[in-house]
C-alpha positions in Angstrom: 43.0 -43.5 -158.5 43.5 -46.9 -157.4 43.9 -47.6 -153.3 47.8 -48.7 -152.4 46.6 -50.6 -149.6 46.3 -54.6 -149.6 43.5 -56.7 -148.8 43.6 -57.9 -145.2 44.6 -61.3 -144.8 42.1 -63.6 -143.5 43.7 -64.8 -139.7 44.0 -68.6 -139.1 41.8 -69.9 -136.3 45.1 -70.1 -133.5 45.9 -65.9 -134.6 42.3 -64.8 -134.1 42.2 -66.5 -130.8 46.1 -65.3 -129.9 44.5 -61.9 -131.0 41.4 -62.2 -128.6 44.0 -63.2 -125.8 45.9 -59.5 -126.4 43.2 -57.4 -126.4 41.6 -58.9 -123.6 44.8 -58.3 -121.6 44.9 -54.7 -123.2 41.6 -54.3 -121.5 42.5 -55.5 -118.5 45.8 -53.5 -117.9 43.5 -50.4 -118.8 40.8 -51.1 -116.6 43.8 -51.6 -113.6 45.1 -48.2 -114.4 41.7 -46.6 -114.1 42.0 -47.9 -110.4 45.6 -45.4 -109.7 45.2 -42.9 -107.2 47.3 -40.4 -108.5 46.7 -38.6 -111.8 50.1 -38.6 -113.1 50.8 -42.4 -112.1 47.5 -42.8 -114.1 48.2 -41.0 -117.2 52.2 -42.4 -117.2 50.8 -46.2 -117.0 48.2 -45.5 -119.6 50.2 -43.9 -122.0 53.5 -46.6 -121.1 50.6 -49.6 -121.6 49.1 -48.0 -125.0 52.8 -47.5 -126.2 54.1 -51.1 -125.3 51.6 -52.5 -127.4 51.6 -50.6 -130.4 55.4 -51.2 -130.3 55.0 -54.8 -130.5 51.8 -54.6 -132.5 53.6 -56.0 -136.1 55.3 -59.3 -133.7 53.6 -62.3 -135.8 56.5 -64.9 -134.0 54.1 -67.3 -132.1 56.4 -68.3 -129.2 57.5 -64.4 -129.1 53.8 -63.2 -128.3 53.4 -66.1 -126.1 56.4 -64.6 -124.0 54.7 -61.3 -124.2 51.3 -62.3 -123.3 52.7 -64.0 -120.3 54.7 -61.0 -119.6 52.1 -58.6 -119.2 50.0 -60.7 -117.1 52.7 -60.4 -114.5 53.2 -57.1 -115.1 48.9 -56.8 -114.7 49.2 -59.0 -111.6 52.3 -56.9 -110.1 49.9 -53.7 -110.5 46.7 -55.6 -109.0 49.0 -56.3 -106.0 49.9 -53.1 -106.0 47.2 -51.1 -106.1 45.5 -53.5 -103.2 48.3 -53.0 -100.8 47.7 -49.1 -101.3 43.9 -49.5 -100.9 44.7 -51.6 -97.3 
């Protein structure tokens, strides 16, 4: 039985590196939420992070993932902040 699924398409240069740029961010958000106190907070960020991204996981629009990418590193930043001021 022959497979139903497509060969994947080779990225261009500018999506491969818009792809490292995402995951790196991914990364980072995760590594931030390690860093909540509070077990629930922890597990609510995680799981409201993992779900964000798979929800916008199909967006191929380049000026839309740039808005994204921007967007979550304010949203990484607000949570560094955060997470300082608690630690002071």
């Amino acid at each position: 039985m022959a497979s139903s699924r497509l060969p994947p398409t080779a990225l261009t240069l500018k999506q491969f590196l818009r792809r490292q740029q995402v995951l790196q961010l991914y990364r980072k958000i995760l590594k931030a939420v390690r860093q909540v106190p509070n077990e629930a907070d922890r597990h609510y960020l995680r799981d409201w992070a993992r779900e964000d991204f798979k929800r916008n996981k199909g967006a191929t629009d380049e000026d839309t993932i740039r808005m994204m990418i921007t967007q979550g590193n304010l949203q990484l930043e607000e949570l560094e902040r955060t997470l300082k001021l608690a630690k002071s």
